[in-house]
C-alpha positions in Angstrom: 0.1 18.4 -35.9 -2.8 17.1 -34.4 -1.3 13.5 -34.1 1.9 14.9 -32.4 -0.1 16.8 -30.4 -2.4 14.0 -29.4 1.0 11.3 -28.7 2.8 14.1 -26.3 -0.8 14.1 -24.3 -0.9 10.5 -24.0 3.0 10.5 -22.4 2.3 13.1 -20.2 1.8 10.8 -17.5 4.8 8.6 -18.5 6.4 11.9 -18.3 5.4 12.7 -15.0 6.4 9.4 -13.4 10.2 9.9 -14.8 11.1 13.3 -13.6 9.1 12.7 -10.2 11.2 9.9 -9.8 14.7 11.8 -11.4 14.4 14.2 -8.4 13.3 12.0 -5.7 16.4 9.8 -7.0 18.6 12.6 -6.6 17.2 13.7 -3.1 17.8 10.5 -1.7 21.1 9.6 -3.0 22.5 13.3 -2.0 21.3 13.0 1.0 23.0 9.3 1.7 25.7 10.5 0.4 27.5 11.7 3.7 26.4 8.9 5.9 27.8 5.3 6.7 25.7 2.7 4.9 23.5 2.1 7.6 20.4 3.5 7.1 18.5 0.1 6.1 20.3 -3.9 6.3 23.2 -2.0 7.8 24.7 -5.6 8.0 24.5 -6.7 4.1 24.9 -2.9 2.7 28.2 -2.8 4.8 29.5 -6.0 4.0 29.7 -5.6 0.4 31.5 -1.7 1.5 33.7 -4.0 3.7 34.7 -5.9 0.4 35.2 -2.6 -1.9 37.2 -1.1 1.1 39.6 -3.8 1.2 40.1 -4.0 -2.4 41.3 -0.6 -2.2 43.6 -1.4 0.2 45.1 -4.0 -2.1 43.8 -7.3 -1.2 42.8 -9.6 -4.0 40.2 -9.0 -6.6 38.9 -12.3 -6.8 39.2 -14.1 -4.0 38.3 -10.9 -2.3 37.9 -10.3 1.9 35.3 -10.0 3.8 37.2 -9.3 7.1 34.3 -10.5 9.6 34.3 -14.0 10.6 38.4 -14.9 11.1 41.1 -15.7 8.8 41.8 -16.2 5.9 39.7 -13.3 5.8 38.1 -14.6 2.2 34.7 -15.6 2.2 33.3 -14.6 -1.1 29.4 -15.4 -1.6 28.6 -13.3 -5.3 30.9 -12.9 -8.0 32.5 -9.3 -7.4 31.7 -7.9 -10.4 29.7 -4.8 -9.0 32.8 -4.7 -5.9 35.3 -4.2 -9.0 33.8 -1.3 -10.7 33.2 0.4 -7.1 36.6 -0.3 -6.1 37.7 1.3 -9.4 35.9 4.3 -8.8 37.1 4.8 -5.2 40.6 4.3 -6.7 40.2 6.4 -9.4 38.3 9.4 -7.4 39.5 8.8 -3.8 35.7 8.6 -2.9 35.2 6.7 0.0 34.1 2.9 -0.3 30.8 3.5 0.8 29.5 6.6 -1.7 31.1 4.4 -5.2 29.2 1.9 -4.1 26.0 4.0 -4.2 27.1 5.6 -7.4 27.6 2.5 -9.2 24.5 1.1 -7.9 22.7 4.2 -9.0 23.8 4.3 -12.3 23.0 0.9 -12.9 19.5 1.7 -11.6 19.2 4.4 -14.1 20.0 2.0 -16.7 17.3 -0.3 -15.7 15.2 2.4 -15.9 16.0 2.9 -19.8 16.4 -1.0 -20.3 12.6 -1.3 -19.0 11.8 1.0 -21.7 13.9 -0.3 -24.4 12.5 -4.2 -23.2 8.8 -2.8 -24.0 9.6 -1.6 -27.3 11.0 -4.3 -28.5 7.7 -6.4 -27.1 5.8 -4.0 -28.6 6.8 -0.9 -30.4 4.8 1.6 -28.4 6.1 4.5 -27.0 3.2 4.8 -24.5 3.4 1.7 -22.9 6.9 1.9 -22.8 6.8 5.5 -21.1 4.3 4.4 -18.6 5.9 0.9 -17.5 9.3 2.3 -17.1 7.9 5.4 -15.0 6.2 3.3 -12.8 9.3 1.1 -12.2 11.1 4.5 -11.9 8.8 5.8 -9.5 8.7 3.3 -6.9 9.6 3.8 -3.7 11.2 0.5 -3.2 13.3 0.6 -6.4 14.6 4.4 -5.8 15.8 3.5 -2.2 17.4 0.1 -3.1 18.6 1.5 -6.4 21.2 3.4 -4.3 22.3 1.4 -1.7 25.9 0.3 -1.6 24.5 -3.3 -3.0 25.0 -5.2 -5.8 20.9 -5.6 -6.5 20.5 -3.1 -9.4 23.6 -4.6 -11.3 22.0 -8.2 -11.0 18.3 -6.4 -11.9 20.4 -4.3 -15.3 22.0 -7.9 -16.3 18.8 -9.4 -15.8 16.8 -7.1 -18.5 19.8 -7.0 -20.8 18.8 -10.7 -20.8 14.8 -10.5 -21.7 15.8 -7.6 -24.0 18.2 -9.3 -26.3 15.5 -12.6 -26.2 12.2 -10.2 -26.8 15.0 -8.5 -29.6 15.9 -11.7 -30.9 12.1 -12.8 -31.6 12.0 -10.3 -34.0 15.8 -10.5 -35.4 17.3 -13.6 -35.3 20.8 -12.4 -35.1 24.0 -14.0 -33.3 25.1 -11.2 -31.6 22.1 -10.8 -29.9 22.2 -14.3 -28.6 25.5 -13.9 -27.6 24.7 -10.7 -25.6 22.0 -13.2 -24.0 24.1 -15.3 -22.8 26.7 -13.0 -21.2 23.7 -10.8 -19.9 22.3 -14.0 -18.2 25.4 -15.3 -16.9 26.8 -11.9 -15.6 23.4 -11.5 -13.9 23.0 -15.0 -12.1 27.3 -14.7 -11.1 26.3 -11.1 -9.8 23.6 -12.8 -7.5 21.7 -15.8 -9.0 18.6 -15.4 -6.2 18.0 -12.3 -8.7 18.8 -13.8 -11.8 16.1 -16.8 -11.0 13.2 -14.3 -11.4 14.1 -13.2 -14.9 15.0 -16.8 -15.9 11.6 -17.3 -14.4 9.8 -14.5 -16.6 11.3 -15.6 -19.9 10.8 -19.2 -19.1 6.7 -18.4 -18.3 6.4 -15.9 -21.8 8.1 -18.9 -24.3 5.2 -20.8 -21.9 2.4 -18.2 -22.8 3.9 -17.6 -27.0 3.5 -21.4 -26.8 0.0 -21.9 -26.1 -1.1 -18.7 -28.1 0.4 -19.6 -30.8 0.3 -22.9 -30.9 4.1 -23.7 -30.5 3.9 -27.5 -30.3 2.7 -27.4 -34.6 6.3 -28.0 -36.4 6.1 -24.9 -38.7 6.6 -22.7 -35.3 9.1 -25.0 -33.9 10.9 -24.3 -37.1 10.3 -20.8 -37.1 11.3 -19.9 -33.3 14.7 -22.7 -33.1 16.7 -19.8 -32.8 15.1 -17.8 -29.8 14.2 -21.1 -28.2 18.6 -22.6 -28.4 19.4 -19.0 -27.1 17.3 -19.6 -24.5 18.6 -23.5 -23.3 22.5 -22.1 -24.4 22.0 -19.2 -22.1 20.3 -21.8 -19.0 23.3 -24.1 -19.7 25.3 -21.3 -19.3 24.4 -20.2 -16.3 24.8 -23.5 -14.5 28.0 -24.3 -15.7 29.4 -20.4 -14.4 27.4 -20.7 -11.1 28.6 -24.2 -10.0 32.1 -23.9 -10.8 31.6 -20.2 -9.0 30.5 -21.7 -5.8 32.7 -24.5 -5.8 35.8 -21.8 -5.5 34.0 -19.7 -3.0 32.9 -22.5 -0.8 36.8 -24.0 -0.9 38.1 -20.7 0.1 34.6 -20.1 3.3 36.1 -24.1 4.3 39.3 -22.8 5.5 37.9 -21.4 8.1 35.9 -22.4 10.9 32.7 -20.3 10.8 33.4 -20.0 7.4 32.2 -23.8 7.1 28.7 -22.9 8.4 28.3 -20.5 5.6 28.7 -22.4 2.5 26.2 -22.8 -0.3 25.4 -26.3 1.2 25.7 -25.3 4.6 22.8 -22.1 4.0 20.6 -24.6 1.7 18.2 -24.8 4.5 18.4 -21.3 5.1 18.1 -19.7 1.4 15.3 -22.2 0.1 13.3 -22.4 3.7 10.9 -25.0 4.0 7.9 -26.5 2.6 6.2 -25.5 6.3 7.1 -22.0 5.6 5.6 -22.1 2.2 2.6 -23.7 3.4 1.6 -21.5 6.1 -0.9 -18.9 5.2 0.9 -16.4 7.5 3.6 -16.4 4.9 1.7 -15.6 2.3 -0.5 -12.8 4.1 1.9 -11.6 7.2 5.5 -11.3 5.2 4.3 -11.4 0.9 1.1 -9.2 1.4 1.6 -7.2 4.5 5.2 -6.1 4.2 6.5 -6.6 0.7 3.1 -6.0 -1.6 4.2 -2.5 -0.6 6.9 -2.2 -2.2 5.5 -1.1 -6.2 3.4 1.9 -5.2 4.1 2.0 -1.1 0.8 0.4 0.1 -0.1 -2.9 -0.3 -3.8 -2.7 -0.3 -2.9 0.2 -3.5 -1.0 -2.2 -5.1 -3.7 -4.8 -4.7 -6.7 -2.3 -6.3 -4.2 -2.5 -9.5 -3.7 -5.5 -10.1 -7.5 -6.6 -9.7 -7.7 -3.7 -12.2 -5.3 -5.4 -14.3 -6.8 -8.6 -14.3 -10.0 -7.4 -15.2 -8.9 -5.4 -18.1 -9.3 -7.6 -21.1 -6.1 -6.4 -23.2 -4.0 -6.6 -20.4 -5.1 -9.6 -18.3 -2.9 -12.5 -20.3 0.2 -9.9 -19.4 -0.9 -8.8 -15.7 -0.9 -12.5 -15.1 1.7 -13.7 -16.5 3.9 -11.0 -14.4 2.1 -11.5 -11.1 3.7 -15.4 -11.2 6.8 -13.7 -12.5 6.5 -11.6 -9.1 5.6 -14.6 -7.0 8.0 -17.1 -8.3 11.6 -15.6 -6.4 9.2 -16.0 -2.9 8.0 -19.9 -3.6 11.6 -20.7 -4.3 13.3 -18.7 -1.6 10.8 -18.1 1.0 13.1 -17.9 3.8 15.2 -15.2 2.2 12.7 -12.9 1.2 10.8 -13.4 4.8 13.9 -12.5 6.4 15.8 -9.8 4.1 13.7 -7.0 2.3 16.1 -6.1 -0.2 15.4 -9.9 -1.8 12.3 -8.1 -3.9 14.8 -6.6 -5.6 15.3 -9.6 -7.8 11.2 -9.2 -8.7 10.1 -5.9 -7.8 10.3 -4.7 -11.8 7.3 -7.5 -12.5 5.5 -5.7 -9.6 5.9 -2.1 -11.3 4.9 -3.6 -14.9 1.7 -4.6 -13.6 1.2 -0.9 -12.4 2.5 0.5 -15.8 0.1 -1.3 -17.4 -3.2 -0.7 -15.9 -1.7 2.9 -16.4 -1.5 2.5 -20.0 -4.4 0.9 -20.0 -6.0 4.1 -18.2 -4.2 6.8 -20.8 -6.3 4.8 -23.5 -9.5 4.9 -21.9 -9.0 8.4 -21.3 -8.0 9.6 -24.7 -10.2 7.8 -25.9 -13.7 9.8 -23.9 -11.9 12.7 -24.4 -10.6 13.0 -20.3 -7.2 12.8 -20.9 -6.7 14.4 -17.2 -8.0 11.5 -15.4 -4.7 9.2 -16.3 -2.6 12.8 -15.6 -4.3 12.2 -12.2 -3.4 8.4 -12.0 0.1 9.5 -12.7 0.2 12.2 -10.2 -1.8 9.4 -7.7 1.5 7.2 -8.4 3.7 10.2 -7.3 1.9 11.1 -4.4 2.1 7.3 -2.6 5.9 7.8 -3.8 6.7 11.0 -1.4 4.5 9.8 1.1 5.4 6.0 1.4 8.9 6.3 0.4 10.6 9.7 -0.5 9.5 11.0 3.5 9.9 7.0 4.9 13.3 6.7 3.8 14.7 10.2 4.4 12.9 9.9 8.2 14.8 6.3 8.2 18.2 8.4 7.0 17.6 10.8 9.7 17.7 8.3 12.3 20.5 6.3 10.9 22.8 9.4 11.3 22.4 9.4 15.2 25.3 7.6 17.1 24.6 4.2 17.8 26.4 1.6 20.2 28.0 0.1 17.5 29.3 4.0 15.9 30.9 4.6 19.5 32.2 1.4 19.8 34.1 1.9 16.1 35.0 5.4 16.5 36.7 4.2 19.7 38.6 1.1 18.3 39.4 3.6 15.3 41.2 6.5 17.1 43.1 4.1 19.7 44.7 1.0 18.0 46.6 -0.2 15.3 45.5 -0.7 11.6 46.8 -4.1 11.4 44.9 -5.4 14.2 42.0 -7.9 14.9 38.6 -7.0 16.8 37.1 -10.2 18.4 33.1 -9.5 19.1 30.3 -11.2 20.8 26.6 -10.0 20.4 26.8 -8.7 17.0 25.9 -11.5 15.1 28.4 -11.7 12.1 27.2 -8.2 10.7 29.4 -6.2 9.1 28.9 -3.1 10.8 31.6 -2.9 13.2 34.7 -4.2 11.4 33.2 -1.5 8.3 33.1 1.3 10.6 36.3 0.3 12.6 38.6 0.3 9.9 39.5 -3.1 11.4 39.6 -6.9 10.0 37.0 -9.0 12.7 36.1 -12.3 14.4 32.9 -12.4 14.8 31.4 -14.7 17.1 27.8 -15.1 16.4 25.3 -16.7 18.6 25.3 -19.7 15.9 28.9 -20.7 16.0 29.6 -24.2 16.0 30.9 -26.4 19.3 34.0 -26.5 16.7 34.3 -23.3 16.0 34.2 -22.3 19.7 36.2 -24.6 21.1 38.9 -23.9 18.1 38.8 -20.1 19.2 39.1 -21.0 23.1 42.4 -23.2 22.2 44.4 -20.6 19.4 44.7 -17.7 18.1 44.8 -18.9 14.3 41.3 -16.8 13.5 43.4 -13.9 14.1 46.1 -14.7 11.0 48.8 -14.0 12.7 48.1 -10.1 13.1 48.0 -8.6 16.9 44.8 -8.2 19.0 43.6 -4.3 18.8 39.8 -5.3 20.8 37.7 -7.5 22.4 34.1 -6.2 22.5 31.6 -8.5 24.7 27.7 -6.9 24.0 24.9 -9.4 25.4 24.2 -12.2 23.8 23.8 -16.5 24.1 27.0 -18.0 22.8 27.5 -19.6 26.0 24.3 -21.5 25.7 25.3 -24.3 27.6 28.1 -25.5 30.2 30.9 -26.6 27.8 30.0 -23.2 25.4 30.4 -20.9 28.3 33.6 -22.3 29.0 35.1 -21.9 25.7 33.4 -18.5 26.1 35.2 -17.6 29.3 38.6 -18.8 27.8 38.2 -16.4 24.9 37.6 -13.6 26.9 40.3 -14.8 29.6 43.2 -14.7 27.0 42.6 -11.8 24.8 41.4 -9.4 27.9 44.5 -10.4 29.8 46.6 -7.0 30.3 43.8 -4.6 28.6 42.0 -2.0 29.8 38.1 -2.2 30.0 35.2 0.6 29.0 31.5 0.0 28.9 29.1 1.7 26.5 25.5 1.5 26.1 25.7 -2.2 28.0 28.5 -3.2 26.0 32.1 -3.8 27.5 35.1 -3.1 25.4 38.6 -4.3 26.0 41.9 -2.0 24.2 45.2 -3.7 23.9 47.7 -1.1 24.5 
């Protein structure tokens, strides 16, 4: 009685972290739950809604649209794994496009959740650690907010553990199935979005590093004892590059048949995914975008976050593990600076190496206590954890919500083009970038016409109507912006907006000018 009594005092904080987190879950997804998904990277979160939406509509599966940039419509970047289970939900339900996407993401990041658990037992079966590095993956503020955002990030982040489970399982029992469930895991993971995938791969790749060296894995006796985890692992990295490149090949075919869609390709957004050796150079990198903005994102300060892992690192029986996470953690931004400078949502793919580092200094903290006889002071810690949670995230994102629900130029724009022209016809937009956004809340398929198209592109556009697929005009919307950077571009411009204004009538809002066909 005593024991039992002593083990449910040591996961009280574990506890503590999970149902915190099960309501502040629950408060943030109910409350997104009636709103476009705008409320954060309004342009990804709606173009993967834009993909769901017209899968319910009855385009293809596979080839799947993303009506933004022109016709054919079809420029598929991640395999639409997570797209097809939302689209079957919406189908199934009648739920809109937007709120199965959250639900799908949600329940996937509830399963992470319980894989994080799961993963720690089979490291290590105790029930402690487990509790307390799952509950502070649970709890933070980043991962509740991204966990349900119509994105595909917590299905990568489930595949991702499935993978380091069914390794850390198969160290202990070398079974096939469990290899085989590595393999899929990894592949399904790296096809759903690879940038996430890489961190895992990353993680395993560092702990056969660190088994190695402890145990000294070069001696032939552990070579022979370990063939099995260590072929899983190669079989499942073979795997994945064989699924990814024959992926993007087929994706970037279908994004070269049409004109913008060529400046989108895997090779075309090298530059642009990777970023430079400048980039990862410069210390204001490393202190103004990893430190300053995205250290935040396991407790909701950075400077917190920092306290831990010092803590961690100078903990003796967790040191080996905090380190090994934090180049987990770091990893995702060496290889693809320039996406995690420019898109916050990218820490999703490392985020759970962030939390483990917090879960264990928490652990770490539960022993300590127990062991003086103060078991409130890690019931404290917990309730710390908690604390940073409503303030930093629960009351950031719900003020962020707030705000997202007022009209916007874009909103008025849509709910125009909405209520006064056909379904079957083509907006044509300058000044929105190539964001989502508009064509989502329109209803409508889009060209796009960022500031970055191509001479080609332009001058393709100026001369025919082929972006438009053969399917009538329903607006032209012409917001500020620098396509015409130079003589010949602001002619094609001009040409653009000569042709498909021709016989409309014209309405400005908030500094925009919008053109309806009749």
């Amino acid at each position: 009685m005593t024991q039992d009594v002593n083990l449910d005092r040591k996961l009280l904080p574990g506890r503590i972290l999970l149902w915190f987190s099960a309501i502040a879950l629950l408060i943030l997804f109910g409350y997104s739950w009636s709103m476009p998904p705008v409320d954060a990277s309004g342009f990804r979160q709606t173009q993967t809604a834009l993909s769901i939406d017209w899968m319910v509509r009855g385009g293809p599966w596979l080839d799947y649209l993303t009506p933004v940039i022109g016709a054919p419509w079809s420029i598929p970047f991640e395999f639409p794994l997570y797209q097809w289970l939302a689209a079957v939900l919406s189908s199934a339900t009648g739920i809109s496009a937007d709120n199965s996407g959250r639900l799908v993401s949600t329940v996937f990041h509830v399963g992470c959740v319980w894989l994080v658990y799961r993963t720690l037992l089979a490291i290590r079966p105790d029930r402690v650690l487990a509790l307390c590095v799952a509950g502070a993956f649970a709890v933070s503020p980043y991962a509740q907010f991204w966990g349900r955002s119509v994105m595909m990030e917590s299905t990568a982040v489930f595949f991702g553990l499935v993978f380091v489970w069914a390794l850390a399982s198969l160290r202990n029992r070398p079974t096939a199935w469990l290899g085989l469930l590595a393999v899929v895991a990894a592949v399904l993971s790296a096809l759903v979005k690879v940038t996430t995938f890489f961190g895992f791969a990353a993680f395993v790749a560092l702990a056969f590093a660190w088994l190695a060296v402890r145990e000294h894995g070069w001696r032939p006796q552990w070579l022979l004892g370990h063939w099995k985890l260590l072929a899983w692992g190669v079989l499942s990295a073979l795997a994945v590059l064989v699924a990814i490149t024959l992926w993007l090949q087929h994706a970037d075919a279908l994004k070269a048949q049409s004109p913008l869609g060529q400046q989108v390709t895997s090779e075309a957004l090298s530059s642009w995914n990777y970023g430079t050796l400048q980039q990862r150079l410069d210390p204001s990198t490393w202190w103004g975008t990893v430190f300053k903005k995205r250290f935040s994102g396991a407790v909701g300060s950075n400077w917190i976050f920092l306290v831990f892992l010092i803590a961690g690192l100078c903990i003796s029986r967790i040191r080996a593990a905090v380190a090994l996470l934090l180049l987990a953690y770091l990893a995702p931004f060496l290889v693809f600076t320039n996406l995690h400078i420019a898109h916050p949502y990218y820490q999703a793919a490392n985020i759970v190496f962030a939390t483990s580092i917090v879960g264990l200094v928490l652990w770490s903290a539960v022993l300590r206590a127990d062991a003086i006889g103060k078991p409130r002071r890690a019931v404290a810690l917990a309730v710390l954890l908690c604390v940073l949670s409503t303030g930093f995230g629960l009351a950031h994102y719900l003020k962020n919500m707030k705000e997202a629900r007022e009209p916007t130029t874009v909103s008025q724009i849509a709910a125009l083009i909405r209520s006064s022209t056909p379904e079957n016809g083509v907006i044509v937009a300058f000044g929105q970038d190539w964001s989502a956004e508009l064509p989502y809340l329109a209803g409508r398929r889009a060209l796009m016409i960022p500031d970055w198209a191509s001479d080609q592109a332009l001058q393709s556009f100026a001369g025919s109507d082929a972006a438009l697929g053969g399917l009538p005009l329903a607006a032209l919307v012409d917001c500020p912006n620098q396509v015409g950077s130079t003589p010949e571009r602001a002619a094609w411009q001009a040409q653009i907006l000569a042709r498909h204004t021709a016989g409309s009538r014209s309405q400005a809002i908030d500094g925009c000018q919008v053109w309806l066909r009749p």
